[in-house]
N, C-alpha and C positions, 0 to 999 in steps of 0.2 A: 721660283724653282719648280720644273716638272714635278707632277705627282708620279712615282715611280711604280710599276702594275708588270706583275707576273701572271702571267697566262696559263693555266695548267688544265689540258684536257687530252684524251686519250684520242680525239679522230685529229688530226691533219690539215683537216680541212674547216674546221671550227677554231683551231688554233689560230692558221694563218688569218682566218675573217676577223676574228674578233681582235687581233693584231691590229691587221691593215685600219679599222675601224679608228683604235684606241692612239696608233700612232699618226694619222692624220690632226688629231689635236694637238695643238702649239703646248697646250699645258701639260700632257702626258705622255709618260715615255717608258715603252714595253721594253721593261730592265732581262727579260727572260722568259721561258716557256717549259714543264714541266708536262709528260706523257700517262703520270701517275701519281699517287699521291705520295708515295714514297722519295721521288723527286721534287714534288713540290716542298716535302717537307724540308730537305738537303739544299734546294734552290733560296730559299726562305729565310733558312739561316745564314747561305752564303752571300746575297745581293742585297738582304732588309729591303724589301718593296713596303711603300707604303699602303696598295692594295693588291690582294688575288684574287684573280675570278678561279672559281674551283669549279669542276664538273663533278658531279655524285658519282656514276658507273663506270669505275675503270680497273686495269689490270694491276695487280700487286695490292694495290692497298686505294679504295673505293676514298670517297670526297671525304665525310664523316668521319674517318679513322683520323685521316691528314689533318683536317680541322682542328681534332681533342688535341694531336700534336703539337701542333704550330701555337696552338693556344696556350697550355703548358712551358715551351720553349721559346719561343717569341714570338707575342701574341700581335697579330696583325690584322687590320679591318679583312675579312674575305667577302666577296659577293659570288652568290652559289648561281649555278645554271641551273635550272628545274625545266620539267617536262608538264605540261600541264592536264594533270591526271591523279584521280586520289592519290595514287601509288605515289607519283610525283611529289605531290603537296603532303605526306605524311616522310618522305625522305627529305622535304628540305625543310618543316619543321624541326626534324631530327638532328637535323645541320645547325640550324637558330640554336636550338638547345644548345648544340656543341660548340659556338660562341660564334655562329656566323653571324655577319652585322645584319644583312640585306640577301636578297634574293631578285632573279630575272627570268621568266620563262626561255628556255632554248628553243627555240622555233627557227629551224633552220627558211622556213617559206616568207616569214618574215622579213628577214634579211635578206632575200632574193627580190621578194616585192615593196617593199618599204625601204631601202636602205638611209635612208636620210635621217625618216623618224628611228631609226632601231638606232643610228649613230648617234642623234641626239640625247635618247633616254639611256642608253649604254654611258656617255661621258658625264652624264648629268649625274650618275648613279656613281660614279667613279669617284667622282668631287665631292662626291657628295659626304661619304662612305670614308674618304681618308681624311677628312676633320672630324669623325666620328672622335667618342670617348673610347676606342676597344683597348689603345695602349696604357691608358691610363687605370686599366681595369683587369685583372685576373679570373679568371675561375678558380674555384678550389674542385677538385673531382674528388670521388670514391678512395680512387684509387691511383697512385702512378700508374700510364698507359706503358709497358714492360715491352711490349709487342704489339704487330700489327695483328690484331684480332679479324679472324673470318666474319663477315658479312653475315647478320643473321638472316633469313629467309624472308619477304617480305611478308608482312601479316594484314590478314583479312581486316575490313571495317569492325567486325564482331570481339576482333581480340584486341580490341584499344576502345571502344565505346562502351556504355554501360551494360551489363547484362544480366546484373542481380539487381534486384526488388534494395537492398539497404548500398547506403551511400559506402565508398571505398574510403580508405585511411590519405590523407593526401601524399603522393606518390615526389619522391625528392625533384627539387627544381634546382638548376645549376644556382652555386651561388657566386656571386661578383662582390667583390672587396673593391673600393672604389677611392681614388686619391682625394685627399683633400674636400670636399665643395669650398667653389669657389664665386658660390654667391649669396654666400652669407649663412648668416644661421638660419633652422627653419623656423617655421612658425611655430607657433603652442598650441598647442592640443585643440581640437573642434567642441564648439558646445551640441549638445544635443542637440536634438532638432524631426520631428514627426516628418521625415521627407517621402513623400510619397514615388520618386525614383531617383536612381541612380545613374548618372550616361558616363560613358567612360571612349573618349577617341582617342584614336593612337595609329602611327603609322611605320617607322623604319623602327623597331627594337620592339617594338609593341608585342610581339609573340610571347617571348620572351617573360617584359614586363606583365601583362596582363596575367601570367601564370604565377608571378612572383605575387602579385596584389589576390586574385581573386583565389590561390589556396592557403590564406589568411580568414576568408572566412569562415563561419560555421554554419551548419545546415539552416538553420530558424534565424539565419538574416534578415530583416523582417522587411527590407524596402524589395522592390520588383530593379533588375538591372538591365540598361540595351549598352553594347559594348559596338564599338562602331570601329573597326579593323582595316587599312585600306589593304587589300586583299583581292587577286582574282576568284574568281565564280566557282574556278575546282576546286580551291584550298578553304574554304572558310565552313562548309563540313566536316571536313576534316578535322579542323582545328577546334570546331569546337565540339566534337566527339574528345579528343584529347583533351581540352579542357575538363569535359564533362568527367572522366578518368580520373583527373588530378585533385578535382576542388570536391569539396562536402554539398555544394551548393550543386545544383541543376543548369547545365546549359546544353542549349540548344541553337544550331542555324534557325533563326527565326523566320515563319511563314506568315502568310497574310493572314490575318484572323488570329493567329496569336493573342490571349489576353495576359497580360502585366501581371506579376502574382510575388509575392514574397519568396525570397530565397530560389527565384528564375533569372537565370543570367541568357537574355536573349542575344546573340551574335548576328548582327546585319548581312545578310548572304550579299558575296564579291557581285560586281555587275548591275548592281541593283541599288534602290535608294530606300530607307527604312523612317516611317513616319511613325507618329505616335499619336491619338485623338483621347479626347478629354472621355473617355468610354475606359480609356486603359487599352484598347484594341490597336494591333499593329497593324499598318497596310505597307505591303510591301510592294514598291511603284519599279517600272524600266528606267535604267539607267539613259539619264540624257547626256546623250554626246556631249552637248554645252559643258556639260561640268566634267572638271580635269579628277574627280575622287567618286568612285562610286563601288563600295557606298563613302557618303560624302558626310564626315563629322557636322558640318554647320548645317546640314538639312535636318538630319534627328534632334538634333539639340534645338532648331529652330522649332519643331513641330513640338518637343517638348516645353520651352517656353508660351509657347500659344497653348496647350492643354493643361500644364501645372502651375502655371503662375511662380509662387516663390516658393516649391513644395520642390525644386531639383537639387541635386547635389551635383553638379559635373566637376568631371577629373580629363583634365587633358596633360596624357602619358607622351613620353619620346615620338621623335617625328619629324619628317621633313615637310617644310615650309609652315603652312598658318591656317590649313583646313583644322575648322573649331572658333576660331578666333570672332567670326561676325555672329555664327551662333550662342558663343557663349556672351556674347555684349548685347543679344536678346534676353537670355535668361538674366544677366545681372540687371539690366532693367526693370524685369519683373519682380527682383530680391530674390533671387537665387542665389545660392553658393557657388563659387568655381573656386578651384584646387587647379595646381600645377606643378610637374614633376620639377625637381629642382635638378639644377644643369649637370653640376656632378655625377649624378644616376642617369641620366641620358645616354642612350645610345647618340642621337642626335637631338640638339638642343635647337630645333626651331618650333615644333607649335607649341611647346609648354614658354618657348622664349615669347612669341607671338603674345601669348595670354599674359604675361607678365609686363610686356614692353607697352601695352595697351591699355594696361592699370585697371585690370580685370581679377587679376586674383585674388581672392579670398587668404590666401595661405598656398605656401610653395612648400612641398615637404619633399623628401628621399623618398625611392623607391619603394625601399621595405619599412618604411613607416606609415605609407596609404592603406595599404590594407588594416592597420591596426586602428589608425583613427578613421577607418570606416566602420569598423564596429562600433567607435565610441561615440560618433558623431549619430549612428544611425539608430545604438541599441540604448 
C-alpha cells in the first residue's frame, strides 16, 4: 500500500514541486495539500496521512504551532522544510522539539539543478519517516495548546547560548510516553568503569534524544564526551548552543585543537569529519565526498578506538541506516563498551538495530534510562 503524504506549504510553487516529485513514486501517494498550518491541522485529521512535509513561515498559524497540534491530536511522522541558516537551523530545532521526526533543507536551486538527487533523498526521507515510532508515541506538553499562539520574534545566537559564568537549571525537554518495547527487556544496570571517553552517534531523532540523555547529567561528569550528529554545517552550532542552555554539562561545536576534558560535551561540526588522537586533542578534517555522513559516526569512533583502546563507552542513539556499526566493532575489539538505544524509544530503529543485529552491544537500554546509567557507569 502507498505511503500516504500531505504537502502543506504556503508558496505554489513548492507545493506543486514537491508534489509532482513525491507522486512520480509508485509507493507514495500526495493524499492533499494544506496553504497553512491551520489547514494542515484540519487536513490531517480529515485524510490521516501517513506523512507531512510542513514548511515553518506561513500565513495564519506558522509550521511549529501546526506541529504541537497534530501531535496532541493525531500524532503523525512530519518532515519540516528548513532554510539553511542559524535562524533556519534554530526554527527547525524548535519543530524536532515540537515532535517533528526529520528535517530537509528547502533549497529551491537544488531542485532546479539536481532534480534526480533531490527526488531520491526527498522519497528516501518519506519512507523512511513513515515506519518511524511517532504513532506509537505521545508527547505530554505544558499545556493544552487552547489557540493558535502568535509567533515569537526570532531570537539572537546570545539569547539561547550560554551567557552567565554559572551553569543554568536544565530547561524542560518534551517528553514521549512510548508503547510497549518490543524487544525485550533491557539490560541491568552498567558496572562502573574509569572510561576515559564517551562517543555518542545518532542521526534521525537524535536532537531530540541527545537532549533527553545529556540533561540527565550533572556538571562534574567526570569523562570528556564527542556526540557525533549527522547534521548540515549551519545547524550543529546551533544546536549545540541549545544544548549547551539545556544540560549542567558544557558543550560546544568542536574545533580543531579542542582538548577532551571532563564534563565537555564536544558536538562534530555538520560538513566536516571529527577525529580524536591518543593526546585527547580533536582534529577536525573536510568532509570527503566518498563518505555518504559527515560528520560520519564510524570515523570518530574509529579514531577513538585507535587512541583509547578499552577506555570508550559508545552509545549509538536512533537513526537511519548503520553509520556507527563498523566503528563500533573497532572499539569492541579493543574491549570497549557499546550501548544501544532500544527499538521502542526510537525515532528510527536502524543504527541502534545495526549495532545490535551485529552482536556488538553491550546492553540495549530506553531512552530515558541512558542518561542515568551514564552516570552510574561513568561515576
Amino acid at each position: 500500500m502507498a505511503v500516504k503524504v500531505l504537502v502543506v506549504d504556503d508558496s505554489g510553487f513548492f507545493r506543486r514541486r514537491v508534489s509532482e516529485i513525491l507522486s512520480a513514486d509508485p509507493t507514495i501517494q500526495v493524499v492533499g495539500t494544506a496553504t497553512n498550518g491551520k489547514e494542515a491541522i484540519d487536513q490531517a485529521i480529515a485524510l490521516k496521512p501517513d506523512v507531512i512535509t510542513m514548511d515553518y513561515e506561513m500565513p495564519m498559524m506558522d509550521g511549529i504551532t501546526a506541529v504541537r497540534h497534530i501531535m496532541q491530536r493525531c500524532p503523525t511522522p512530519v518532515l519540516m522544510f528548513s532554510s539553511l541558516t542559524h535562524e533556519g537551523a534554530r526554527v527547525t530545532l524548535d519543530a524536532l522539539d515540537a515532535g517533528a521526526v526529520d528535517f530537509l533543507p528547502k533549497n529551491f536551486e537544488d531542485i532546479s539543478r539536481n532534480p534526480e538527487k533531490v527526488k531520491q533523498l526527498l522519497c528516501e526521507k518519506i519512507l523512511s519517516i513513515s515506519r518511524s515510532n511517532r504513532r506509537a508515541s505521545t508527547y505530554s506538553a505544558p499545556a493544552p495548546v487552547a489557540a493558535p499562539a502568535p509567533t515569537p520574534a526570532p531570537s539572537s545566537v546570545s539569547s539561547y547560548g550560554s551567557s552567565t559564568p554559572s551553569r543554568p537549571a536544565p530547561a524542560p525537554v518534551p517528553v514521549r510516553t512510548h508503547a510497549p518495547a518490543s524487544s525485550g527487556p533491557s539490560s541491568p544496570a552498567p558496572k562502573r568503569k574509569a572510561y576515559k571517553l564517551v562517543a555518542i552517534g545518532t542521526s534521525t531523532g537524535g536532537p531530540v534524544a541527545l537532549q533527553r540523555v545529556l540533561t540527565q547529567l550533572p556538571a562534574n561528569f567526570p569523562a570528556p564526551i564527542v556526540l557525533i550528529q549527522h547534521m548540515p554545517a549551519a545547524f550543529t552550532k546551533a544546536f549545540a548552543e541549545r544544548l549547551d542552555k539545556l544540560c549542567r554539562i558544557t558543550v560546544k561545536e568542536a574545533e580543531d585543537g579542542d582538548i577532551l576534558r571532563p564534563g565537555l560535551a564536544l558536538l562534530a561540526p555538520g560538513g566536516k569529519q571529527m577525529m580524536i588522537d591518543g593526546r585527547g586533542a580533536v582534529k577536525i578534517l573536510p568532509g570527503d565526498e566518498r563518505l555518504n555522513y559527515k560528520p560520519c559516526v564510524d570515523i570518530t569512533f574509529g579514531s577513538a578506538a585507535k587512541s583509547y583502546g578499552d577506555k570508550v563507552l559508545a552509545v549509538v542513539l536512533t537513526g537511519m541506516g548503520a553509520d556507527g556499526r563498523e566503528g563500533a566493532r573497532l572499539l569492541k575489539q579493543g574491549g570497549s563498551a557499546i550501548w544501544a538505544q532500544d527499538e521502542a524509544s526510537c525515532v528510527i530503529y536502524g543504527m541502534p538495530m545495526a549495532i545490535v543485529k551485529a552482536d556488538l552491544a553491550d546492553a540495549i537500554y530506553g531512552l530515558d534510562d541512558i542518561g542515568r546509567h551514564l552516570v552510574e557507569a561513568c561515576i
